[in-house]
C-alpha positions as CSV (number, residue, x, y, z in Angstrom):
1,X,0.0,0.0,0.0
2,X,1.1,3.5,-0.9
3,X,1.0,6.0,1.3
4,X,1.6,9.4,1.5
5,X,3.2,10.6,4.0
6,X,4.7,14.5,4.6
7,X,8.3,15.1,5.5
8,X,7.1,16.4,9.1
9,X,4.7,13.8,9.7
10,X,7.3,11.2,8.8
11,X,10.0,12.6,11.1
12,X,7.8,13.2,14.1
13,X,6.5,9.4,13.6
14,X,10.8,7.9,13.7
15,X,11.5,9.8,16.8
16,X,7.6,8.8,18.8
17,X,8.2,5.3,17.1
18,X,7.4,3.1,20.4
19,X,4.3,6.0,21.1
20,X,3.1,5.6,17.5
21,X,3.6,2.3,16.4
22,X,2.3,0.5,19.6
23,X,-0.1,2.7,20.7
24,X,-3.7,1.8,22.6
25,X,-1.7,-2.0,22.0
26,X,0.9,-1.3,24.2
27,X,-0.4,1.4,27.1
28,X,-2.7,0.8,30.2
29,X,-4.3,4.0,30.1
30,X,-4.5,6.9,27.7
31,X,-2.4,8.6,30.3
32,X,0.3,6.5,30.3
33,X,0.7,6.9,26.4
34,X,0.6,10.3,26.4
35,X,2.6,10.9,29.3
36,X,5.7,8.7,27.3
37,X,5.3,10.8,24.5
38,X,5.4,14.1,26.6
39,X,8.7,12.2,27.9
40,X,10.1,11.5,24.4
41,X,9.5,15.2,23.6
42,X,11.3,16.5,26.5
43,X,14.7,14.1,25.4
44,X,14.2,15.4,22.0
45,X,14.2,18.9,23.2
46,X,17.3,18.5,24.7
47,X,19.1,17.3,22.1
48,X,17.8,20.5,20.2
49,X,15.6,18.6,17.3
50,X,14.0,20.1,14.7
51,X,11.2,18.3,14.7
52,X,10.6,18.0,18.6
53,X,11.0,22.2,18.0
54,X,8.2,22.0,15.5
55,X,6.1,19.9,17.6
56,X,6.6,22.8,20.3
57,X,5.8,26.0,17.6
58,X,3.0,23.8,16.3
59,X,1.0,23.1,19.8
60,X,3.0,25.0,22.7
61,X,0.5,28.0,23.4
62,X,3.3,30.2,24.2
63,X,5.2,29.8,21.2
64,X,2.6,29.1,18.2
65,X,4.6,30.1,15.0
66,X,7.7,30.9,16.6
67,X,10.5,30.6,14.5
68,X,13.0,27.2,15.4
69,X,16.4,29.2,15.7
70,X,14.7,31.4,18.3
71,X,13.3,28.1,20.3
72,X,16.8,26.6,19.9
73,X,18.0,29.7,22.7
74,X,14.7,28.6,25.2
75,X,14.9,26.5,27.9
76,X,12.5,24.2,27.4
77,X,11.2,21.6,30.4
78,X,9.2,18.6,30.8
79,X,5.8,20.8,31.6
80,X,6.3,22.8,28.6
81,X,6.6,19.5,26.9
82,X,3.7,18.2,28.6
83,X,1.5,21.2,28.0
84,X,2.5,20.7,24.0
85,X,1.8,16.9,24.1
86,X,-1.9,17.7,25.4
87,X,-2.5,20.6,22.6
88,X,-1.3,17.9,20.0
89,X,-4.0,15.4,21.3
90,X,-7.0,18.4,21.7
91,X,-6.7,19.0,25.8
92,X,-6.5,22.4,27.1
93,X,-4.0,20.8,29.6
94,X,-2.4,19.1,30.9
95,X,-4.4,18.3,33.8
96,X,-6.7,17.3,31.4
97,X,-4.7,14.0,30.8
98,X,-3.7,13.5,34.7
99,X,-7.5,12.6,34.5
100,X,-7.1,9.8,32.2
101,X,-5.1,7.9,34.3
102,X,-7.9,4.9,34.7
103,X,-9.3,5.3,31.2
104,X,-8.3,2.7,28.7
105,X,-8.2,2.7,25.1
106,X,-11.5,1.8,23.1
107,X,-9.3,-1.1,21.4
108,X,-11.8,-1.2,18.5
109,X,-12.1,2.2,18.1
110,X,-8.0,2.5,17.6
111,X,-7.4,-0.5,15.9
112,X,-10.1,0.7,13.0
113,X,-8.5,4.5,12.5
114,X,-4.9,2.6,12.5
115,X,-6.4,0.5,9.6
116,X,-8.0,3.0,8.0
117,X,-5.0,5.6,7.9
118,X,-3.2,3.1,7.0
119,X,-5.1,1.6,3.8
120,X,-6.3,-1.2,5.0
121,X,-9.7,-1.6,3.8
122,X,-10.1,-5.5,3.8
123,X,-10.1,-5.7,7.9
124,X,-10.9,-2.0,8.5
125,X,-14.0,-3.6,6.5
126,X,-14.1,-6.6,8.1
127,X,-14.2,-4.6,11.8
128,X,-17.1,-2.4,10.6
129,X,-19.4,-5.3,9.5
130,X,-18.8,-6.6,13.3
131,X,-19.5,-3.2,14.6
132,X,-21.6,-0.8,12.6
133,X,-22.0,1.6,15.4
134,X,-17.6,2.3,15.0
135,X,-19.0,5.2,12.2
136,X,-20.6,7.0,14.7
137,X,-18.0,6.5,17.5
138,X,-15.5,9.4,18.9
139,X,-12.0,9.5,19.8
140,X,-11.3,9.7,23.5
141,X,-9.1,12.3,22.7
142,X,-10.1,16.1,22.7
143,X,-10.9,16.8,19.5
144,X,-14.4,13.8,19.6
145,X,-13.4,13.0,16.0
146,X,-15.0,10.3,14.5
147,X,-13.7,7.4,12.1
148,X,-14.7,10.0,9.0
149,X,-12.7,12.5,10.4
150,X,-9.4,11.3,10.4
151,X,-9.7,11.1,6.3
152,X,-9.0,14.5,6.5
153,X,-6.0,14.6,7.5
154,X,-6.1,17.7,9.7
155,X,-7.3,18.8,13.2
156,X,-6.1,15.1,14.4
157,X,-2.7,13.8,15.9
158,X,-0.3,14.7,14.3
159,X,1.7,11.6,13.7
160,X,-1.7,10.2,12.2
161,X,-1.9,12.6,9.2
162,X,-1.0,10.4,6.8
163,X,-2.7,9.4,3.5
164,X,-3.2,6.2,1.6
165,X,-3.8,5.6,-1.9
166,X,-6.8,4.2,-1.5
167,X,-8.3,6.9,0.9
168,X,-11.2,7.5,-1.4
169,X,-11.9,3.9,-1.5
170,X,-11.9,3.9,2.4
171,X,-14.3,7.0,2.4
172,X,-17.2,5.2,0.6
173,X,-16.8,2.0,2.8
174,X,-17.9,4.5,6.0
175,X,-20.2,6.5,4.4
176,X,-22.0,3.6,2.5
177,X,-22.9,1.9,6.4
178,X,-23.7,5.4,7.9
179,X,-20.8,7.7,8.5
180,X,-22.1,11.1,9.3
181,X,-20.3,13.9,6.8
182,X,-21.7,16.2,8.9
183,X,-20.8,15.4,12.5
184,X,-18.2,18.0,13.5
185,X,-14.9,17.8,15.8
186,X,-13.7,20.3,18.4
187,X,-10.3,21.7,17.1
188,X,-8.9,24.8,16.3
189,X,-10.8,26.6,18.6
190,X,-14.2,25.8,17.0
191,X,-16.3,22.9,15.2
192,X,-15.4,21.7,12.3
193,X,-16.9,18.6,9.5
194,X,-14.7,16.5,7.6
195,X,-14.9,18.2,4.8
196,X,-14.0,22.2,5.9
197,X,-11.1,20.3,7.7
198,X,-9.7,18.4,4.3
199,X,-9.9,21.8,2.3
200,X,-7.5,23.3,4.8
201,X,-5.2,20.1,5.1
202,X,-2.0,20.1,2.6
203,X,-2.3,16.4,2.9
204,X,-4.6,14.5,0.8
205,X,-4.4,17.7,-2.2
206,X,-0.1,16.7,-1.9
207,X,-1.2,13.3,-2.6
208,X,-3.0,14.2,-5.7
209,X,-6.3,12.9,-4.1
210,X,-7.9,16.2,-2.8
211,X,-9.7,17.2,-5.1
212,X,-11.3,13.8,-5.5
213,X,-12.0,13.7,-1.6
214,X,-13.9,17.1,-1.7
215,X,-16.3,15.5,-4.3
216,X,-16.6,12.7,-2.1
217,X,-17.9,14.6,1.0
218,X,-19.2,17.6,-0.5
């Protein structure tokens, strides 16, 4: 399967590879996953990363837009990283995610957006016919998306913005058994559909499929 995959959503995926790769599989808690991620941040940080530095200017509140060579001169520590980690996931902060300290991963719900950003429509299929209510699900995390929203590529984790080939293909699977196009997510300050997020995400319109995926859910 091809997928696309932007140079900044690659890089942040190699250095959060045990946080991304295993996720809900490998945490007790949604805590404990974030909290290792905040914790991978922080060591990035230190070593003065790029891409941990775009992580902060991208979701640190203090520093939204600020330019890397100015954050290489801050002393960033692990609250800042915290508080960065929690904007990334949709929590105001990071107190937010000291809450979910008991909560545990909807297993189902994860496993289908994992196959469904990844372009696996034969069990992302498979799970939906065992559980038609998945389309109308929402994340745990802050933002409430559903499965439709993560086809946009935008508003979501960041690490999860990532676009198969066959993402059209994926599309009409969810919206043939239900999927709501207009169900909306909290990000960005505000509530947004699928479709008003995909026509601000570089994503899907870098992959050549953009224009096709606006049809789709228009």
């Amino acid at each position: 399967m091809q997928i696309y995959k932007a140079p900044i959503v690659a890089a942040v995926q190699k250095i959060h590879q045990e946080q991304v790769f295993s996720n809900a599989l490998a945490f007790n808690s949604i805590y404990a996953h974030l909290s290792a991620y905040a914790t991978t941040l922080y060591e990035q940080v230190q070593e003065k990363s790029s891409i941990a530095y775009s992580q902060i200017n991208n979701y640190h509140p203090d520093y939204l837009g600020v330019a890397i060579k100015q954050l290489e001169n801050i002393t960033f520590t692990l609250e800042d990283c915290q508080l960065a980690t929690a904007a990334n996931f949709s929590y105001s902060s990071w107190s937010d995610v000291l809450k979910l300290s008991d909560e545990s991963y909807d297993l189902t719900f994860e496993t289908a957006v994992n196959y469904l950003i990844n372009g696996d429509s034969k069990n992302l299929e498979q799970l939906l016919d065992g559980n038609p209510d998945l389309v109308s699900k929402r994340s745990q995390y802050g933002h409430k998306a559903t499965l439709l929203h993560y086809v946009g590529s935008n508003g979501v984790e960041m690490w999860r913005q990532q676009v198969p080939n066959n993402l059209p293909e994926v599309t009409k699977l969810m919206l043939q058994i239900g999927a709501d196009k207009d169900a909306k997510m909290q990000v960005y300050g505000g509530n947004f559909t699928t479709l008003e997020l995909l026509k601000t995400s570089a994503h899907p319109f870098e992959a050549g499929l953009g224009e096709q995926m606006v049809n789709l859910l228009s």
